[in-house]
C-alpha positions as a Python dict, from the first residue, in 0.01 Angstrom:
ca = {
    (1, 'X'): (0, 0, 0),
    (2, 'X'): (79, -279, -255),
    (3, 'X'): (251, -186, -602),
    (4, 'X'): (-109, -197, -778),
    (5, 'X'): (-207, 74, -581),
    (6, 'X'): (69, 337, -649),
    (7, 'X'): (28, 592, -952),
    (8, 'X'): (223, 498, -1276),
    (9, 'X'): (566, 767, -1239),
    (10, 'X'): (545, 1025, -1526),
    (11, 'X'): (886, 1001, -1683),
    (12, 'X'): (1158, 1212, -1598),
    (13, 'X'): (1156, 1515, -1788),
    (14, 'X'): (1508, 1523, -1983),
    (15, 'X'): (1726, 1831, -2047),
    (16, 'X'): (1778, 1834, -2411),
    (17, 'X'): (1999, 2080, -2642),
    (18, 'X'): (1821, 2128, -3002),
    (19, 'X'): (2096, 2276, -3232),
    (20, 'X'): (1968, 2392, -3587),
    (21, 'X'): (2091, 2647, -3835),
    (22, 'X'): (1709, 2735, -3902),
    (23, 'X'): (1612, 2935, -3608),
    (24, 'X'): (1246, 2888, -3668),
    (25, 'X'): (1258, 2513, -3705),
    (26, 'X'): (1485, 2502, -3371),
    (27, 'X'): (1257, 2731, -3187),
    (28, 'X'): (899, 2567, -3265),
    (29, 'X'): (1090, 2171, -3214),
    (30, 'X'): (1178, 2348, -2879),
    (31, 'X'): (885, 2475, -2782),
    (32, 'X'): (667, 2149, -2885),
    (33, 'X'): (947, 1944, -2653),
    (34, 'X'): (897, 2184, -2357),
    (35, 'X'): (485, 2168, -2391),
    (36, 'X'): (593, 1769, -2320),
    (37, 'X'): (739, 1878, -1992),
    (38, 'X'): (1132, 1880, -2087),
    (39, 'X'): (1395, 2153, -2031),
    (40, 'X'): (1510, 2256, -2371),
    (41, 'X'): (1818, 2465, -2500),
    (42, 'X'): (1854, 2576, -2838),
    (43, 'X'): (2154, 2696, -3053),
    (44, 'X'): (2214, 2695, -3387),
    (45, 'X'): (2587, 2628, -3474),
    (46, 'X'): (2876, 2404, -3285),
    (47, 'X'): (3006, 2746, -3126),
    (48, 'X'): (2657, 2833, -2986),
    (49, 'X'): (2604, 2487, -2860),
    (50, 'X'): (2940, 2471, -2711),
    (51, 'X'): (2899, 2787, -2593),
    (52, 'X'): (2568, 2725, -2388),
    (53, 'X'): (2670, 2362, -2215),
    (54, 'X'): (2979, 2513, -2011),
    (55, 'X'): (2887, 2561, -1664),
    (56, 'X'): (2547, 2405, -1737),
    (57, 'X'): (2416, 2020, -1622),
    (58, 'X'): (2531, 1778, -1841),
    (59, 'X'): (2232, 1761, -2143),
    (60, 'X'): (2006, 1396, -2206),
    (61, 'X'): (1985, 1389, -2525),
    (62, 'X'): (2087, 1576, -2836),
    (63, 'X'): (1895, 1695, -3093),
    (64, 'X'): (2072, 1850, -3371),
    (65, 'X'): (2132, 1897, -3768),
    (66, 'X'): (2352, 1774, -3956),
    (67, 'X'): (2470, 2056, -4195),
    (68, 'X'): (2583, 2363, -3957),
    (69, 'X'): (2755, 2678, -4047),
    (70, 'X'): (3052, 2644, -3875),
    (71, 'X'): (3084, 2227, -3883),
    (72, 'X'): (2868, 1949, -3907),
    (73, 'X'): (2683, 1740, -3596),
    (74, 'X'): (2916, 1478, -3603),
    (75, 'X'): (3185, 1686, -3519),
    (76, 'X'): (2931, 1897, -3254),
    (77, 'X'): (2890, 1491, -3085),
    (78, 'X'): (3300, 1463, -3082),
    (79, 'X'): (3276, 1784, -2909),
    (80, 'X'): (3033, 1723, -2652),
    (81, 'X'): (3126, 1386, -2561),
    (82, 'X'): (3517, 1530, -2506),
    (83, 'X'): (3344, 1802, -2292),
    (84, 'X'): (3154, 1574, -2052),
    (85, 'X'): (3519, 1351, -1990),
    (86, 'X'): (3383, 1107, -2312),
    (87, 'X'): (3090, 974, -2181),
    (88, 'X'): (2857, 849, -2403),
    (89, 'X'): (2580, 1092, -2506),
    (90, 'X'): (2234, 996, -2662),
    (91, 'X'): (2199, 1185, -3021),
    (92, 'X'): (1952, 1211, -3278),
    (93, 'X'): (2041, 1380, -3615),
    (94, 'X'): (1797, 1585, -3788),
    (95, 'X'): (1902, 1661, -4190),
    (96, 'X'): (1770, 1752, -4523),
    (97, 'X'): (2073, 1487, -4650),
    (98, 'X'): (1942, 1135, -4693),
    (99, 'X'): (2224, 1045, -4841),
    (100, 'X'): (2347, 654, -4700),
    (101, 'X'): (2722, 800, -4674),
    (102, 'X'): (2542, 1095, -4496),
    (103, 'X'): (2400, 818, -4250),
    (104, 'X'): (2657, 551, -4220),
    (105, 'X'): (2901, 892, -4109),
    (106, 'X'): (2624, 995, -3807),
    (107, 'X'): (2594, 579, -3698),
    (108, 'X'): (2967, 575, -3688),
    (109, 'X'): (2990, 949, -3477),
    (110, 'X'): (2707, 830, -3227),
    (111, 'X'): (2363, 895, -3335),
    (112, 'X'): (2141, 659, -3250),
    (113, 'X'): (1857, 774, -3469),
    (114, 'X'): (1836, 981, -3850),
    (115, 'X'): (1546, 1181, -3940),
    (116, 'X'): (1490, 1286, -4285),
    (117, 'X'): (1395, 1646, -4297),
    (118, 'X'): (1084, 1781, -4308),
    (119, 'X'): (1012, 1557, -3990),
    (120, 'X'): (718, 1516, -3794),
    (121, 'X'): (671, 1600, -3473),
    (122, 'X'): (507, 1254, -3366),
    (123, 'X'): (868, 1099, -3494),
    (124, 'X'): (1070, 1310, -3317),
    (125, 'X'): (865, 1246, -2969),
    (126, 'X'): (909, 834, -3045),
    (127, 'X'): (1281, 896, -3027),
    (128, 'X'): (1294, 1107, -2753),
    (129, 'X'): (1048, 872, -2536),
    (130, 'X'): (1292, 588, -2659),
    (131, 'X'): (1560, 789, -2457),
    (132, 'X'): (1362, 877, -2188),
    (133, 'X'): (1315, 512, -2088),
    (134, 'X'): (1628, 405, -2150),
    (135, 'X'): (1850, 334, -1854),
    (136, 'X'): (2101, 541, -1719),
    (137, 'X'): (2055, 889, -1752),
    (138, 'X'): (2362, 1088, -1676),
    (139, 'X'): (2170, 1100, -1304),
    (140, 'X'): (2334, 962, -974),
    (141, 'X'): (2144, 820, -685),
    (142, 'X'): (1877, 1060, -619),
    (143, 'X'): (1823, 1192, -931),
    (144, 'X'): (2043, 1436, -872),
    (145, 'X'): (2151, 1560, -1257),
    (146, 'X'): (2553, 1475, -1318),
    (147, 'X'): (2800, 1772, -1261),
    (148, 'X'): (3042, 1873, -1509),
    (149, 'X'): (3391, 1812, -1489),
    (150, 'X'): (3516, 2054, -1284),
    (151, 'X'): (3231, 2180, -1082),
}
């Protein structure tokens, strides 16, 4: 069977953690990100976040607002990246702040991509379709998801 003949692969479906004060917002981003075939996680502070990745696979991507009750998402990055051994981990920050301070401080913590509050859905799907064919997911040969440290 020659390459022409074989299927285009659907992408890999990516685990993703949405974290967002507003449960509503986090909820119905969640939900519109799982009808696209992904396993989503939501939270909706650092602790809650923190809270759900121990003793889970490592996440894909990170989806998460900036402003949170008990920190910010820069600090939620520092976080996450310390808990995975400091590998690098593929963010997007999601605020109501456009300020340039606001986004020079989420470039400098990680994110790879700012969206302004109220976003569309359509922009958040480019970014996470950016991630999903970028190259290496946290995956081994196989495509075997990544333990944590310690497991």
């Amino acid at each position: 069977m020659s390459s022409a003949e074989h299927p285009p692969q659907a992408p890999t479906p990516l685990r993703i953690l949405v974290v967002d004060d507003h449960e509503d917002s986090a909820r119905a981003l969640a939900r519109l990100l799982r009808h696209e075939g992904h396993v989503v996680t939501t939270a909706h502070s650092i602790t809650g976040a923190m809270a759900l990745v121990v003793g889970q696979r490592a996440v894909d991507l990170l989806l998460s607002d900036i402003d949170l009750p008990d920190g910010n998402g820069c600090q939620l990055l520092d976080r996450l990246r310390a808990f995975y051994g400091g590998r690098d981990v593929a963010a997007v920050a999601l605020t109501g702040h456009g300020e340039e301070a606001w986004i020079e401080e989420c470039q400098r913590a990680g994110y790879r991509h700012f969206l302004l509050k109220p976003v569309r859905f359509e922009e958040v799907l480019t970014v996470v379709r950016t991630t999903q064919s970028a190259a290496p997911l946290v995956r081994p040969l196989g495509g075997v998801p990544a333990p944590l440290p310690g497991q």
